[in-house]
N, C-alpha and C positions, 0 to 999 in steps of 0.2 A: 566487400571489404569491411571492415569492424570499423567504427567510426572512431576517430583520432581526437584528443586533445585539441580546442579549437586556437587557447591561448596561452600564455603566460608570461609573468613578467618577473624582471629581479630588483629584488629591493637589499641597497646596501652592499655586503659582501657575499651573503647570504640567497639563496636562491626558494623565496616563497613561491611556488605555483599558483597562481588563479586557472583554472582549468573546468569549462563547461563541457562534458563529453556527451556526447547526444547518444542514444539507446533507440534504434528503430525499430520499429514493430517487428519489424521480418525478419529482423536479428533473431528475434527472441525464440527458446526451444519451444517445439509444439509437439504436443502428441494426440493422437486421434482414437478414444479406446471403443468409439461406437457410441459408447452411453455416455461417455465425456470426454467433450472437447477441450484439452487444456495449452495456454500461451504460460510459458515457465522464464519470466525474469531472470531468474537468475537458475543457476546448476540445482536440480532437483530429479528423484526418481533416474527415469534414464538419459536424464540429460545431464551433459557434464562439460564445461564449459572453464577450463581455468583461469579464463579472464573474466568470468562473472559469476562468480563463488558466495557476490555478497558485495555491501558496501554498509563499511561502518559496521553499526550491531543490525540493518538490517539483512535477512536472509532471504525473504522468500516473498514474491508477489508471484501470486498463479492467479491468470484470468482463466476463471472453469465455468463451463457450460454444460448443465447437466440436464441429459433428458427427463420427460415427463416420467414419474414411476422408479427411478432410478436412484443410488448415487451410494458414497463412501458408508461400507457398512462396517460395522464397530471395530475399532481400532485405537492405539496408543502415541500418546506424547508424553515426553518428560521434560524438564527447564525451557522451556518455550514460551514468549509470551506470542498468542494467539489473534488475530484481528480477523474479521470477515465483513466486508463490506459488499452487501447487495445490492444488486442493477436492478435487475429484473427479476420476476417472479418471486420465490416465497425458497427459502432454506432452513427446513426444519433438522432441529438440534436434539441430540439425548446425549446423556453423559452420566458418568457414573460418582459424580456426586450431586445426584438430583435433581437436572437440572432440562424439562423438555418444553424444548421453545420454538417456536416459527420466526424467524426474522427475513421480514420484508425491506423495499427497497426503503432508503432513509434510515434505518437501524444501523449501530455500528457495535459489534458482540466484541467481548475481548476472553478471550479463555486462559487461563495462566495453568500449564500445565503442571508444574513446579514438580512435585513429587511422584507422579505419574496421577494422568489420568485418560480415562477411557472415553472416546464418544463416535456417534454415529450422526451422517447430515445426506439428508436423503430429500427429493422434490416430489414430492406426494401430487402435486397437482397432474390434471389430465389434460394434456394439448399444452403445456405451457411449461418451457426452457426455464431454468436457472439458470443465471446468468448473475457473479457475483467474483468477486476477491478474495484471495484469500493471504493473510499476511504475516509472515514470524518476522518477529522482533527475537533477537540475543538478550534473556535476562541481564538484571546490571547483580542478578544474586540467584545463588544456586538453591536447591533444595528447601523450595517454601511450599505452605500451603496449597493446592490448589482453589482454583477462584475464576468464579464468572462473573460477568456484568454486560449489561446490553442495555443501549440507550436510544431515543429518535432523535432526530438532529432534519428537524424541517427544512425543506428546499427553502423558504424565508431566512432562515438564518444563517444559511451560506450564500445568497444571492448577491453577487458583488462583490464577495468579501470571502477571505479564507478562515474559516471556522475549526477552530481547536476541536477535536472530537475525540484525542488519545492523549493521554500526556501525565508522568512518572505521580502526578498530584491531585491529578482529576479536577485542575482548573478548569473556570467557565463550563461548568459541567460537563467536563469529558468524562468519558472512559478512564480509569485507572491502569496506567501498564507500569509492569515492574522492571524498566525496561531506560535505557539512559538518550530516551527517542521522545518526539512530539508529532502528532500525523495532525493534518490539517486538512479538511474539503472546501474548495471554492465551485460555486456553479459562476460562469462569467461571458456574459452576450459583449457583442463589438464596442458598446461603449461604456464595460465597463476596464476597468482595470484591480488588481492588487499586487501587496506586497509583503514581504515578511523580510524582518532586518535577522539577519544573521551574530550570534555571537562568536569572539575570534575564536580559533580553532574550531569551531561548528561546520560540518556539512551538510549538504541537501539533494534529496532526490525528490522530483519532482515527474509523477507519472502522469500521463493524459489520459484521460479514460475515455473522454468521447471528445469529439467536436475537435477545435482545432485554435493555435494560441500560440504566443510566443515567450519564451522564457528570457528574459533579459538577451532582448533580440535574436534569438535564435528562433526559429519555427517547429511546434509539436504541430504531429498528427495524429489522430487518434489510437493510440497503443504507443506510442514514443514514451521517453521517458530523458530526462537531461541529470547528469551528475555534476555537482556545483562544489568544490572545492576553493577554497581561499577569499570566495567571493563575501561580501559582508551583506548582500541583501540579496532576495530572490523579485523578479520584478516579471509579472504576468500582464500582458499587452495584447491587445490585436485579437483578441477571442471572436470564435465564432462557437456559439451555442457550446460553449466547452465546459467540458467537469474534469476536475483536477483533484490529485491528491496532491500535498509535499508532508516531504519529513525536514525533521530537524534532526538533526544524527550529531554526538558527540563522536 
């Protein structure tokens, strides 16, 4: 069964939601095409899912595992802003406004499709999976430029701590997205903890990528993911060897 609204409460006459909904791994759509294995968060390709169509502006988390010699060969996006966060091995990039790059684990790429543009991401390596994210954000604006940008973001400077690495301004040296969203990496062992304060009307998804942790007392396992509604801070507890993303979502 689809996992339920855990809470909520009512203030005044008026009925605000506070609502953490838990996203279990095995919820989520998967497809197997041989040469890529992919977990689809939310309704993508042939998965189609009307109760997870998306949350906020964001669209799309696909965990894809691509074999050696393989993967997505040139193809089209338009108003999209783009994020690829890699695990493991190496995901090389071409694109058709000049742009041919390998980004390894720690690298966080953001592609702004804006007016259309073309690219290709293929695992050239031999004996060794890709294994990487892949993430649309909903522009906060139509028909711009297209644009790339890809940064490293050291396992130091998320350690203990949730690390800006996307956000509309390219503070604390993020990534630049055009995009009304903020993504954040924490890597967080048992005795660490973090947090991020929420602004009002702000939501949050917070995904587990590995390991294991709890989201303002609820428990992720790895590939879980929690949707935070009303709440005013996001609060990561209880970690074992975990790496997380959250967003901040208008």
């Amino acid at each position: 069964m689809p996992s339920k609204p855990l809470h909520c409460k009512r203030w005044v006459s008026t009925y605000i939601y506070y609502m953490i909904t838990l996203r279990k791994s095995q919820e989520r759509g998967y497809a197997d095409h041989g040469w890529l294995k992919s977990y689809h968060s939310f309704s993508f390709a042939g998965y189609h899912d009307p109760e997870h169509m998306g949350f906020a502006s964001l669209r799309v988390i696909n965990e894809d595992r691509i074999a050696p010699g393989t993967g997505f060969g040139t193809h089209g996006h338009r108003d999209m802003e783009i994020v690829s966060y890699v695990l493991s091995g190496n995901l090389a990039h071409k694109d058709s406004i000049g742009n041919v790059k390998g980004i390894p684990p720690g690298d966080v790429q953001r592609l702004s499709a804006g007016t259309g543009v073309q690219h290709s991401e293929f695992n050239h390596a031999e004996g060794q999976e890709t294994h990487f994210l892949q993430i649309w954000i909903e522009p906060n604006a139509k028909g711009i430029a297209p644009g790339y940008e890809q940064k490293t973001f050291a396992n130091t400077a998320k350690q203990g701590k949730l690390k800006l690495v996307a956000s509309p301004t390219g503070a604390d040296g993020s990534v630049t997205i055009h995009a009304d969203a903020a993504l954040y990496a924490g890597l967080l062992t048992a005795s660490e903890t973090a947090s991020l304060a929420l602004a009002p009307n702000h939501k949050s998804y917070v995904h587990l990528v590995r390991g294991e942790l709890k989201v303002n007392g609820h428990l992720l396992k790895t590939g879980d993911a929690a949707k935070l509604v009303g709440e005013s801070v996001v609060e990561l507890t209880d970690a074992v060897e975990a790496e997380v993303l959250v967003f901040d979502l208008v």
